[in-house]
C-alpha positions in Angstrom: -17.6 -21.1 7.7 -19.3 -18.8 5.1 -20.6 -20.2 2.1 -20.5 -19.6 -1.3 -24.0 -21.3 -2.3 -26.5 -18.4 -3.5 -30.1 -17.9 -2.2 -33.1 -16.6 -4.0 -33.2 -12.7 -4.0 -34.7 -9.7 -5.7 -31.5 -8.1 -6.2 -29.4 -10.4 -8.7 -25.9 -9.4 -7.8 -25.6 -8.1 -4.7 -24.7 -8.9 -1.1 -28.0 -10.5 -0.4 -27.0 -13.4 -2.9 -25.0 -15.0 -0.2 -25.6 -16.3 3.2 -23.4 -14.6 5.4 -23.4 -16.6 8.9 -23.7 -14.8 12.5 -20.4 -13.3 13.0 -21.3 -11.0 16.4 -19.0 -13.1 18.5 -16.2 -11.5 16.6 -17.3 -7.9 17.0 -14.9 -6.9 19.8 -11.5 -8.3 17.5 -12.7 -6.7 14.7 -14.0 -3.5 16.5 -10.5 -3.3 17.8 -8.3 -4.3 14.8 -10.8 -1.5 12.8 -9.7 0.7 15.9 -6.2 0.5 15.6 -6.2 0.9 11.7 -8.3 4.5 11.9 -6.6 5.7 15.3 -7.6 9.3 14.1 -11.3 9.1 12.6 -13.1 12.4 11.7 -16.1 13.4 10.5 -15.2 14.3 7.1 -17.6 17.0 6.6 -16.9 20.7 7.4 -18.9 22.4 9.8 -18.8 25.2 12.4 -21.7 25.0 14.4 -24.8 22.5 14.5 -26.7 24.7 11.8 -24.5 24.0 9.4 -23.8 20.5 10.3 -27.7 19.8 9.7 -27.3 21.7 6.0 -24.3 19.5 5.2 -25.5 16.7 6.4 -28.8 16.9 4.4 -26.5 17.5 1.2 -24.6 14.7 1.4 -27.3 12.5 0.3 -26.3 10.7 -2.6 -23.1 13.3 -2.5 -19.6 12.8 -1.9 -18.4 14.6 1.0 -15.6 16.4 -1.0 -18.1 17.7 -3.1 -20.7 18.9 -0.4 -17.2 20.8 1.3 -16.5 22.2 -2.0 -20.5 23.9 -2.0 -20.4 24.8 1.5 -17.3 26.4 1.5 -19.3 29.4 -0.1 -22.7 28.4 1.1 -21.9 29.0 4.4 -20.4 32.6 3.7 -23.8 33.4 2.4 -26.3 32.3 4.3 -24.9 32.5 7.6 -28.0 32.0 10.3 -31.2 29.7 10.3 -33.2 33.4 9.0 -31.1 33.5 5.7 -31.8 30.0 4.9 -35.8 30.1 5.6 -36.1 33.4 3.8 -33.9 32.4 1.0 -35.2 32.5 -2.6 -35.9 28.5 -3.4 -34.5 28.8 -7.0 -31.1 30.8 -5.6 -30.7 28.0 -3.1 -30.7 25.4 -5.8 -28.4 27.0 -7.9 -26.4 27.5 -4.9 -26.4 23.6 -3.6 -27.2 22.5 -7.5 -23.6 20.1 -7.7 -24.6 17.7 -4.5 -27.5 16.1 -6.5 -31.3 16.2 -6.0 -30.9 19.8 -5.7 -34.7 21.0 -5.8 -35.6 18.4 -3.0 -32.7 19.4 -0.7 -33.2 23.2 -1.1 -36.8 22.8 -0.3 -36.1 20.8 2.7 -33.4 22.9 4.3 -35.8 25.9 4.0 -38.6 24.3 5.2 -36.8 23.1 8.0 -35.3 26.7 8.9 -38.6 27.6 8.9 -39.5 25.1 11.3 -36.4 25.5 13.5 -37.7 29.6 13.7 -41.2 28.8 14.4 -40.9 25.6 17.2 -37.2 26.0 18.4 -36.7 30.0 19.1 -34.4 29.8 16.3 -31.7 26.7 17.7 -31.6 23.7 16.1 -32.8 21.2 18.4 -30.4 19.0 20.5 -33.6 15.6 20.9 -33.8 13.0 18.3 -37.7 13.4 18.7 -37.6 17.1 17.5 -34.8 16.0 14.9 -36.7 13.6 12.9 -39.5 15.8 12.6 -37.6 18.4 10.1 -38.1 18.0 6.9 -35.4 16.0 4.9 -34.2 14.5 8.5 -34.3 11.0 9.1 -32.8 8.8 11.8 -28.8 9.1 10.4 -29.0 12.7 9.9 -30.3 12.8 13.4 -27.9 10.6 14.8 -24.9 12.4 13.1 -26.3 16.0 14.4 -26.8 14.6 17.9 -23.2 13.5 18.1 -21.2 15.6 16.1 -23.2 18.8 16.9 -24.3 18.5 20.6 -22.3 15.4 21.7 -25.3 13.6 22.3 -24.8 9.7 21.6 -28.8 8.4 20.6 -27.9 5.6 17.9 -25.3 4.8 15.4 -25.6 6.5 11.7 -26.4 3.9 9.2 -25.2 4.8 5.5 -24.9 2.9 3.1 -21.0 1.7 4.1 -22.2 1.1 7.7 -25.2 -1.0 6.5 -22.8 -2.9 3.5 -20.1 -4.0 6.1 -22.5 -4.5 8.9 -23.9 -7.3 6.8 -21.0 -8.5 5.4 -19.1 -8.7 9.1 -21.9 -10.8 10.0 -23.0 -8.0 12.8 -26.7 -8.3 10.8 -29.1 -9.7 8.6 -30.9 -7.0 8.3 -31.6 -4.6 5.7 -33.7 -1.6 7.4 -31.2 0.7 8.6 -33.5 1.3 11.7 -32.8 -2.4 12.2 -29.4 -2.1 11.3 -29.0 0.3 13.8 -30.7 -1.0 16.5 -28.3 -4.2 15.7 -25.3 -2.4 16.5 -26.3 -0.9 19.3 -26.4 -4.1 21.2 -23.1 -4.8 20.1 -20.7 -1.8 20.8 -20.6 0.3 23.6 -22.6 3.9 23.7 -19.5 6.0 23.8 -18.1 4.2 20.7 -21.5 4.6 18.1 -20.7 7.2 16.8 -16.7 6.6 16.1 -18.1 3.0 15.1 -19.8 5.0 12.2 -16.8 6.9 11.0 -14.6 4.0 10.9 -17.1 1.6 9.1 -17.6 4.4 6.4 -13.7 5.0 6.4 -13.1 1.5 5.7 -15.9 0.9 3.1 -14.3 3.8 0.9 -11.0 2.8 1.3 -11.0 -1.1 1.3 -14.4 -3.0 1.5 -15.9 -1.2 -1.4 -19.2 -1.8 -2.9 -18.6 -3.2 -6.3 -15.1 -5.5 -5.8 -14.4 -5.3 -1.8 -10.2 -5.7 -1.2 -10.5 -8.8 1.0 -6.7 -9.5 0.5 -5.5 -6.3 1.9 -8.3 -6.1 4.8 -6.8 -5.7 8.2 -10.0 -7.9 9.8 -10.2 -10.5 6.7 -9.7 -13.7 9.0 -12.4 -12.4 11.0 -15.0 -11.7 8.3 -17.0 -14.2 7.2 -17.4 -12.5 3.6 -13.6 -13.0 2.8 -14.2 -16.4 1.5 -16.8 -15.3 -0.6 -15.2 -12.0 -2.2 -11.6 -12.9 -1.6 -11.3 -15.0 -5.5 -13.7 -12.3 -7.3 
């Protein structure tokens, strides 16, 4: 059983109070109950092609993803190959993407990485997590979620920060790198299933096990869960 007893921890507050025991024996119910719940699981960003899943994907950093729709709705019309965004005019571009947050760093990235994609790639964004992560602004989730979603390549899982919240709080890790994290998962749930894994942990992190007051009383998987006991009376 779980307990309630708090550790020492940098971040007063927070998960990491609590020691949350190995729960990875359970991983296959909950997997499945979590299954069941979000038969239906989408990517919830819009995208037509594996461009403009990269751009998207880079502004949903610290973004919702209604809000990074809403930009790319238009951003798309305009700038409609991997030219228009490495010739763009960087203060245009942050106006443009200037309502998904950190504006001036994103702009600069997606140019520089059109740039990149032009000079190394012949102009296609590349389909290897090796090439991936060497773009500018592209880490290991936006890889992941390009891979998948773009070229149906399976390399990893995508860890946010719902995937890496209810991954510790299931018990599936005690880690807090999402490279860990990740790595984590991967021993637990089939290749095929990573990246619909992803979805449905995000899904039910927004809609349930939230950040600040998780809803342990409504959660389809709370027997399972070792956090319920600590949550379920706050």
């Amino acid at each position: 059983m779980p307990s309630k007893s708090r550790k020492e921890k940098k971040n007063p507050g927070s998960d990491e109070e609590y020691e949350i025991p190995d729960n990875r024996h359970n991983f296959d119910k909950i997997w499945g109950i979590l299954g069941e719940e979000y038969p239906d699981s989408k990517p919830a960003l819009n995208y037509g092609n594996p461009l403009e899943l990269l751009v998207a994907t880079v502004l949903s950093a610290q973004c919702t993803d209604v809000q990074v729709n809403r930009v790319t709705e238009n951003l798309f019309k305009k700038y409609r190959t991997v030219e228009d965004y490495a010739n763009a005019d960087l203060r245009e571009l942050e106006e443009d993407i200037y309502s998904t947050g950190f504006y001036k760093n994103k702009a600069k990235n997606i140019k520089a990485a059109a740039g990149l994609i032009l000079e190394r790639h012949n102009g296609g964004v590349p389909d290897t997590m090796e090439e991936l992560v060497t773009l500018p602004g592209v880490g290991r989730k936006t890889a992941n979620i390009v891979l998948s979603r773009g070229f149906g390549v399976i390399e990893g899982i995508a860890v946010d920060t719902h995937v890496k919240r209810l991954s510790g709080r299931m018990g599936f890790t005690n880690n807090s790198d999402p490279v860990k994290i990740e790595q984590d998962l991967i021993t637990l749930a089939p290749k095929k299933d990573l990246d619909s894994l992803s979805i449905t942990l995000i899904l039910h992190g927004r809609k349930v096990c939230t950040a600040r007051k998780p809803k342990c009383s409504e959660c389809v998987v709370n027997r399972l869960c070792p956090s319920s006991i600590i949550f379920m009376d706050l």
